[in-house]
N, C-alpha and C positions, 0 to 999 in steps of 0.2 A: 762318110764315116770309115770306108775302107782304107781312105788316104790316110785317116788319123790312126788305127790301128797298124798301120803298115811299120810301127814300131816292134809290134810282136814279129816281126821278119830276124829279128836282130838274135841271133842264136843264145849269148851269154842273157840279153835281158830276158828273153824268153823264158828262160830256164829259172832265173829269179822269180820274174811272175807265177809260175806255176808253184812253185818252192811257196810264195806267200800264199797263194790261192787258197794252197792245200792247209798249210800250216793254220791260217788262220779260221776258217773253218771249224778246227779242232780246237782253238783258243778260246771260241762262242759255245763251244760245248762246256768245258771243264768246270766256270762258274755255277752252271747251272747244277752240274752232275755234284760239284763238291760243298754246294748249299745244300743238299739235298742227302750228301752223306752226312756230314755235320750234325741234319737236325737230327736223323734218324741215329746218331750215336749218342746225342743228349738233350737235343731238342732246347739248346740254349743258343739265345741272339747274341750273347756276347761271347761263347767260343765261336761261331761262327766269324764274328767281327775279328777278332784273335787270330783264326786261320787268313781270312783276307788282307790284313795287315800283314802277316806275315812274309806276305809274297811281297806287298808291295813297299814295303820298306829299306830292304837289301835294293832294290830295284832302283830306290832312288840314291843310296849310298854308295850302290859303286857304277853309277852311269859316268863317273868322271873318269874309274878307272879302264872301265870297259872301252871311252875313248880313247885311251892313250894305247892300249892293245889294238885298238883296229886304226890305228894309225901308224905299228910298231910292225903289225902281220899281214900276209894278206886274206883281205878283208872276207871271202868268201868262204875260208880254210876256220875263220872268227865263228860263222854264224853254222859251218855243218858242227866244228863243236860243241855252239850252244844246241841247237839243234837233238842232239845225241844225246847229251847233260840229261835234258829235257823229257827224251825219250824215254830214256834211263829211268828219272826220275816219278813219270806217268805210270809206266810199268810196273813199279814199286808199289805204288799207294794201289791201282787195279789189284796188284796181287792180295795185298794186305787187306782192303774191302771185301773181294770175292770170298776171301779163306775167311772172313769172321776175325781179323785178328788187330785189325785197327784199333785206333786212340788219338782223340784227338792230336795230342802231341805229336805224334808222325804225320798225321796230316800236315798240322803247321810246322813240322821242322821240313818236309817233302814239298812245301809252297816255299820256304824260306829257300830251298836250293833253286828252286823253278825261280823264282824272283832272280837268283844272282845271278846265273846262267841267261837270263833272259838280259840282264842289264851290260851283257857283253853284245848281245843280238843286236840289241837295234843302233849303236853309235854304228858299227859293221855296216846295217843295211843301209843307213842314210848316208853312208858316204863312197858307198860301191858304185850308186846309179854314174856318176859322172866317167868312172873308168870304162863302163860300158857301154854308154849310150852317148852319143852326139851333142854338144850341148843343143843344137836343134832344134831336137827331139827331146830334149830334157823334160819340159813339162807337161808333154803328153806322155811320159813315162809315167812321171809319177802321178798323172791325174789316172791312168790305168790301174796304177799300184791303191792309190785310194776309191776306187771303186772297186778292186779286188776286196780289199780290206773291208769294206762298208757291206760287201753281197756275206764274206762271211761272217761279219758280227749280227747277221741280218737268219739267215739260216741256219749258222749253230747253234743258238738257244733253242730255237724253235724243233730241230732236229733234237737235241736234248733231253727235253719231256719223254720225248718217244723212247726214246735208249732205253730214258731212265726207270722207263714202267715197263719195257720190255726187257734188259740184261739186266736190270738195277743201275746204282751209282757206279761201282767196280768196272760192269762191262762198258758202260759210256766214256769213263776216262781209259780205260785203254786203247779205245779207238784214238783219243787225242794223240795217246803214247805214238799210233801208228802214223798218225799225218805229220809229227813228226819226223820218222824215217824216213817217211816218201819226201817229205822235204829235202832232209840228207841228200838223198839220191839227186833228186834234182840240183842240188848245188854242186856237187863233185862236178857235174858237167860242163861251172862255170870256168870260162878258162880271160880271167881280167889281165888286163897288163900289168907288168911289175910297175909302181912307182918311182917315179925318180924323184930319188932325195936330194934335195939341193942343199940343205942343212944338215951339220953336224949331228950325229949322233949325240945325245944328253941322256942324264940322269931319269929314272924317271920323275923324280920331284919338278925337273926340269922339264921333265915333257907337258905335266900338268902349267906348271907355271905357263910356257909358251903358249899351250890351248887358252889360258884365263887372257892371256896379251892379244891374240887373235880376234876375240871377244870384243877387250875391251878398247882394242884399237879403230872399232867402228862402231860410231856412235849411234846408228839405223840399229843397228844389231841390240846390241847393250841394252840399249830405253825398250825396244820391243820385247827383250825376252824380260825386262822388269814387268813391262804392262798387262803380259798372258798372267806369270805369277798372279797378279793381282786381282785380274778380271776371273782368271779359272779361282781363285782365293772368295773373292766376295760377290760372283753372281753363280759361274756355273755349278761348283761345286755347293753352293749353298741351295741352289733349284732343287740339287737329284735331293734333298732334304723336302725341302719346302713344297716339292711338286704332288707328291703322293701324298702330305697331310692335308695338304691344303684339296685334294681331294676325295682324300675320305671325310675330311668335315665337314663339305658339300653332300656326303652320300653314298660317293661312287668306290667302287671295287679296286680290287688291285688289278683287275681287269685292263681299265681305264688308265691307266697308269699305261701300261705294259704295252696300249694300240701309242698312248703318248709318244712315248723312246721307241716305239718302230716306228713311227712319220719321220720321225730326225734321220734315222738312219737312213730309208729311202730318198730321203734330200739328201743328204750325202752323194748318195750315188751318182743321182742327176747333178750334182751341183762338179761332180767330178768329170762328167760329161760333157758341159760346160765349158769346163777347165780344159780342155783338150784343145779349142779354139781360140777360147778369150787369151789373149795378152796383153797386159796390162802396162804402159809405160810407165806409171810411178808404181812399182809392186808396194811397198808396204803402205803409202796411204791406200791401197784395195787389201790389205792384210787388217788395218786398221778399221774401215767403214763394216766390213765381213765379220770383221771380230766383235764390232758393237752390236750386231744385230742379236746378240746373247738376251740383251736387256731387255728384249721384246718379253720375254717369258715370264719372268716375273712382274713385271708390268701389267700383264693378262691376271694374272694370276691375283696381282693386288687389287685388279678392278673386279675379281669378281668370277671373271673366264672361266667357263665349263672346263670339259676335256675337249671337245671336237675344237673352241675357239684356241685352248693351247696347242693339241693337234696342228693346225693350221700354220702356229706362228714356229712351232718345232719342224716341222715340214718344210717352210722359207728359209728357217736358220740354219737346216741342214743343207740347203743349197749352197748356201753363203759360207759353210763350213767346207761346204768339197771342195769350192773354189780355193779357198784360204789357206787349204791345206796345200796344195797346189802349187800355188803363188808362191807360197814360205820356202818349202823345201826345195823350188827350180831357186831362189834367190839364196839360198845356203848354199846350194852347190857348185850355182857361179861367180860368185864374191867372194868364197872361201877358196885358202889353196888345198888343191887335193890332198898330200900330206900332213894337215891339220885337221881336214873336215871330220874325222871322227872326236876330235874333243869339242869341236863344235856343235857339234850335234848333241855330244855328252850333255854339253850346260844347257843347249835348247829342253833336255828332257829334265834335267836338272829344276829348270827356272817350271818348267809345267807342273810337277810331280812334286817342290817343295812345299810349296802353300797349301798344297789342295786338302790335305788331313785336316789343317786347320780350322778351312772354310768346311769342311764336314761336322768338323766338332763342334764348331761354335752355332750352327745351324739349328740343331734341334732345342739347345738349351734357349739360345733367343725365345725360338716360335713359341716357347711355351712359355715363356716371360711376356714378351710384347703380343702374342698373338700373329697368327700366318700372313697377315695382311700387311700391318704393323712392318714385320720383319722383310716382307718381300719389298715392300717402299722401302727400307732403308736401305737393302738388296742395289735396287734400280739406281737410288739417289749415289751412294757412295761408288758404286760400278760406271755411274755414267764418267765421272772424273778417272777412273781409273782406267776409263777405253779409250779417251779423248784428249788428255793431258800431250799424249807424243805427237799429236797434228802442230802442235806448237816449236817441235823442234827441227828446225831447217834442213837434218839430212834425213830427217822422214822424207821431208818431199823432194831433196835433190837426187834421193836414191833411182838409178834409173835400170828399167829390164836390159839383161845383156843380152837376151835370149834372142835369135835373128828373128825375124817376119818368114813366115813360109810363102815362099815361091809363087806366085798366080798361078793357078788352075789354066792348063792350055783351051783356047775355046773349041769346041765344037769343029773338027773337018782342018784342023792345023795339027801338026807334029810340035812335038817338045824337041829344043835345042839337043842336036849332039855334038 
């Protein structure tokens, strides 16, 4: 394990990991903190809904343009921006809570900047890793980067509560406000290489155009980022519906729900840990079998499944997700040219982030037409085709890792070549 961490050696990625470490951390707090200011300002489910939408809709509006900027600037100078924005932003609404002076509308107009700011962030991050790190070393970067990711969406909720009964809502998101800055900080540090452009300067309508050409010039790419659409549209986003009714009409609490979504995430972690070893010679069919393993949950859930038996299958899926997460992002970062990879990544968030409202909306209204059962088989049946379809197409499987084999381990009582 030392060999595989011997990526944090690497000074700039260093400094990135710690930047996410921190930052997100604070991102597992804010949910929690600003469901909890919301009710306590009106105690209504649908301005709540209102405030969360609000963030995440700018978020998926301007991830196209966010990649054309982190493909235009460099990338590091992108995300201490958003970063600040962010800051900025956090600090505002803390203040506005603490004093008594909030309303909902600044809440949601203060998530709608947090959303835009944040939809420059991440085309930036997902296309920084390759100017810093070795392609090598690429997917033990990012399988770092997602168990970074997984430990904080794993203890800032749960740190949250605590805030939030101790400062209130106001003081919890300030602290976000602050891992914010500590983020900043850590990113100034990062010193990436400049880009070399091989291509002419364009417009920016041009620049979009050329990220859509990049896209659509590889056909592994294209059908995948179709098939997340569809599968996050009609199993996963319909589960986070289906999961909690289907077990409170068994009985169970929200309790039960909440140990649910922490097994996933604990898979996560391990399944990122994983990821640091395995490499995969066909990556997207292991992006693909990884990705079906969604179906498992609703499946449980139509037969019947408690919480511990979903538990269990949320737990597996979470493994299968740290990996996949893994897999995806080292195979963006080596098929793509560096100078593109943030519109790249733009439409990856793009293709994730369009559907899913949908598959959220159309969730609740089913389950109470056909019943939780009913809806979760349709759930399974219509997702299976929607997971499966791309093994059918030939550069699923001719797609190969570019990523090298790590070097054998010297044995026992020999020196390593110098």
């Amino acid at each position: 394990m030392g060999e595989r961490l011997g990526v944090l050696r690497l000074h700039d990625f260093r400094r990135v990991f710690l930047a996410q470490s921190v930052s997100v951390f604070g991102d597992g707090i804010t949910p929690v903190a600003l469901t909890f200011a919301v009710l306590d300002l009106t105690g209504s489910g649908t301005d709540l809904g209102l405030v969360l939408a609000a963030q995440s809709l700018p978020l998926a509006a301007l991830a196209l343009v966010g990649g054309v900027w982190a493909d235009r600037l460099p990338r590091q100078k992108v995300m201490i921006a958003s970063d600040l924005v962010r800051a900025t932003v956090q600090a505002v609404g803390a203040v506005l809570l603490l004093t008594g002076a909030a309303r909902v509308w600044h809440l949601a107009l203060l998530a709608a900047v947090h959303g835009s700011a944040e939809a420059f962030f991440r085309p930036a991050a997902g296309a920084l890793l390759p100017q810093i790190v070795p392609t090598r070393d690429l997917q033990k970067a990012n399988a770092l980067m997602g168990m970074s990711d997984n430990f904080g969406w794993m203890v800032g909720p749960a740190v949250a509560g605590t805030l939030v009964a101790v400062v209130g809502s106001g003081g919890a998101i300030a602290v976000d406000a602050v891992t914010f800055v500590v983020s900043a900080l850590f990113l100034t540090g990062v010193r990436a290489p400049v880009l070399a452009k091989t291509r002419a300067v364009q417009s920016f309508v041009g620049e979009l155009r050329e990220g859509w050409r990049e896209v659509r010039s590889r056909t592994w790419l294209w059908v995948m980022l179709l098939r997340v659409g569809l599968v996050l549209c009609l199993v996963i986003a319909p589960f986070q519906v289906l999961g909690p009714l289907g077990l409170t009409e068994q009985g169970y609490t929200a309790a039960a729900w909440g140990w649910v979504t922490a097994t996933f995430s604990f898979g996560m972690l391990l399944g990122a840990g994983v990821a640091m070893r395995y490499r995969p010679k066909r990556p997207m069919v292991t992006v693909t079998l990884t990705g079906a393993t969604a179906l498992v949950s609703p499946l449980v859930l139509a037969l019947g499944g408690g919480p511990w038996a979903l538990a269990a299958v949320q737990g597996a899926r979470g493994i299968a997700v740290g990996i996949l997460v893994a897999v995806w992002n080292t195979a963006l970062q080596t098929e793509v040219d560096e100078e593109a990879l943030g519109r790249v990544v733009a439409w990856d968030w793009m293709a994730s982030l369009a559907l899913w409202p949908a598959g959220l909306a159309l969730a609740g209204p089913l389950a109470q037409w056909l019943g939780v059962t009913t809806t979760s088989w349709l759930s399974v049946i219509l997702g299976s085709v929607a997971a499966f379809w791309v093994l059918g197409v030939r550069d699923v499987w001719r797609m190969r890792s570019r990523v090298p084999a790590d070097p054998p381990a010297p044995r026992a009582g020999t020196r390593p070549a110098t």
